[in-house]
C-alpha positions, 0 to 999 in steps of 0.5 A: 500500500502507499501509506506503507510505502518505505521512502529512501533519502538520498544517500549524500542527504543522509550523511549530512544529516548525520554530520552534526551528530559526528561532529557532536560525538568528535567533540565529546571525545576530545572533551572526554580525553581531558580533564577539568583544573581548580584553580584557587582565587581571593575574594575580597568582601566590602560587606565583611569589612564591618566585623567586630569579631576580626574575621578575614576580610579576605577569602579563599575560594576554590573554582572548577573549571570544566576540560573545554574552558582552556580550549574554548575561549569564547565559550561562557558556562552555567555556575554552580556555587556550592556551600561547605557546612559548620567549622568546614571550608572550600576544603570539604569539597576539594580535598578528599576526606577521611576513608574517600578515595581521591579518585572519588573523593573530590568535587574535582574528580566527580565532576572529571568522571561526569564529564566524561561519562556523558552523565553531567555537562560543563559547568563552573563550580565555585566553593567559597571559604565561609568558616568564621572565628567561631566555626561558621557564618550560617552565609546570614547578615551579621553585626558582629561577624560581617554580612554573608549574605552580601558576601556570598550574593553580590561580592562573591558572584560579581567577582567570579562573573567578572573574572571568568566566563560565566553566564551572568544571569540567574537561569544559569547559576545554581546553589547548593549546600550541605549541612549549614551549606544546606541551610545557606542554600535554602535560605539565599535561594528563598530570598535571591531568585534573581541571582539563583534559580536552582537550589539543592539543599543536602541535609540542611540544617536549622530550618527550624526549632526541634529536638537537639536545637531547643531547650532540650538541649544542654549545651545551651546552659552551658552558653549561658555561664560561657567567658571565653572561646576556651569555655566554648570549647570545653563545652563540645560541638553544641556549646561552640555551635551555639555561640556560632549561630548566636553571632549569625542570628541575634548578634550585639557588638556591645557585647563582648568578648562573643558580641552576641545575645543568647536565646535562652536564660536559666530561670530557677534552673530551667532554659527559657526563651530570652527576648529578643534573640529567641525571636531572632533566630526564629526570624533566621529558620526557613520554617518561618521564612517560608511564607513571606518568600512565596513570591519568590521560591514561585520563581525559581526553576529547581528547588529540592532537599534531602534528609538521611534517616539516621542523621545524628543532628537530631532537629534535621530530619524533623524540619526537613519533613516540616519544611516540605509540608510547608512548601505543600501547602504553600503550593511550591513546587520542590522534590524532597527525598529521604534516605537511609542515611547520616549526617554524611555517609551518602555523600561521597563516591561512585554511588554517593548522592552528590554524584548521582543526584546533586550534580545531575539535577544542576546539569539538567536545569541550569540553562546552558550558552545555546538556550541562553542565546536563544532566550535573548533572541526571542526577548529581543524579539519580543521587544521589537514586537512591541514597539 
């Protein structure tokens, strides 16, 4: 019958057709053969310069550069920034840890093997160092320790956009986080879609009042009878962690030698919510961001978190699970998955999320040159159209 009829294209017809196709296949086996480079800069950040604390002003900053950036000078690419967790550096992610394989271990090389397994595209990695004196910024506005917000939103992107070949604009740059990091991504993403538009969030931590981030929790006490940075210490990682978030979320320069406000006092022995620093770190916890930010978080292309079940730092899985209802009901698009994991033991290798859901979910949504040049033409367009 006609309708069944197999119709032949001309040979030369089919070799041309085939011809982008080899061309792409050449190229990826150029790029496969190579591999990518870190490279380490120094961010000077104006919006520290204010800190009370004595905070480097100053900050080291590890940058990936994907195997083309060296061979193709005209190309410009999407940038993930990837945020390290409390008493953690850029190093958490450049520098293989504990029982990782270096071959595995690395951001570098996960991005190496992606790369060249056709699994991830090309992309900028930026891992800023953001640890303070006192362990961690929480990437939040300070009096006391400088204003990270500022710092990781305006000094830090204006800084990489001007010294490499980015796409300068939000569909093509992401955030991502672990832990504080995950906090940091969450929170700057929810305020920042104009900067970031893909948010991934692994184990974030203080979305909100639970279990070992509450009265419940000893160390608090201990905070309130605290004099020195080596009180803090003998006090273990709750006592220290606390004092950090006191000089993120309710800090006083008035008040040394930590120069921040507690949220809880002893009464009759017993923990109590001290005003205002309680309802400023209220005020700091995505929980109860969520709501103001709607407009927002509409905004954004990607936005996803996880939780491990086992996660050692008790309040995180019960905020997370929160937080996701939130969202629910705030109709906000999000993907949201827990696993049978820690704080930490998913994270790395072959197998490890970062490699098989992180990197992945950025390479699929961050908007590459090609989209990105045909976004512009049809705005251009559009705006002709107009007039």
């Amino acid at each position: 019958m006609e309708n069944s009829t197999v119709r032949r294209r001309p040979i030369s017809l089919a070799y041309r057709s085939l011809a982008p196709s080899l061309l792409i296949l050449l190229a990826f086996s150029v790029i496969a053969g190579q591999e990518g480079r870190l490279v380490r800069e120094t961010v000077h950040g104006k919006s520290l310069e204010q800190n009370v604390t004595g905070d480097a002003t100053d900050r080291g900053v590890s940058i990936y550069l994907p195997p083309s950036y060296d061979t193709s000078p005209n190309r410009r690419y999407p940038v993930l920034y990837l945020l390290h967790g409390i008493g953690d550096t850029d190093a958490e992610f450049t520098v293989a840890w504990k029982n990782q394989d270096a071959d595995w271990g690395t951001l570098q090389a996960l991005m190496n093997h992606g790369i060249a397994e056709g699994k991830l595209h090309e992309l900028i990695v930026v891992m800023p160092d953001e640890r303070t004196k006192m362990m961690g910024s929480f990437y939040t506005n300070s009096s006391a320790t400088g204003n990270w917000e500022d710092f990781t939103t305006g000094d830090l992107v204006r800084h990489i956009d001007q010294k490499f070949r980015t796409l300068n604009r939000a569909e093509s740059r992401g955030l991502a986080g672990h832990s504080m990091g995950g906090y940091g991504a969450i929170k700057l993403g929810m305020k920042h879609p104009d900067v970031f538009s893909v948010v991934y969030a692994m184990n974030p931590a203080l979305l909100g009042w639970a279990a070992d981030v509450s009265a419940e929790n000893p160390a608090f006490a201990l905070l309130t009878a605290a004099k020195t940075t080596e009180d803090l210490f003998k006090g273990g990682m709750y006592a220290v962690g606390g004092m950090c978030l006191a000089q993120a979320f309710s800090p006083n320069p008035e008040r040394p030698p930590f120069f921040a406000d507690l949220p809880f006092k002893l009464v009759d022995g017993k923990l109590v919510p001290s005003e205002p620093a309680y309802s400023k770190w209220s005020a700091n916890m995505p929980l109860n961001m969520a709501d103001e930010n709607k407009q927002n978080m509409l905004k954004l292309r990607g936005l996803r978190f996880d939780t491990g079940w086992h996660d050692e730092f008790t309040h995180i899985p019960i905020t997370v699970r929160a937080f996701a209802k939130k969202l629910d009901e705030l109709g906000i698009k999000f993907g949201f998955e827990e696993y049978n994991g820690d704080h930490r033991n998913r994270m790395w290798g072959h197998e490890g999320r970062l490699y098989t859901e992180v990197l992945p979910y950025f390479s699929a949504l961050l908007e590459p040159e090609v989209k990105s040049r045909q976004a512009t033409a049809l705005r251009r367009e559009a705006t002709a159209l107009a007039r």
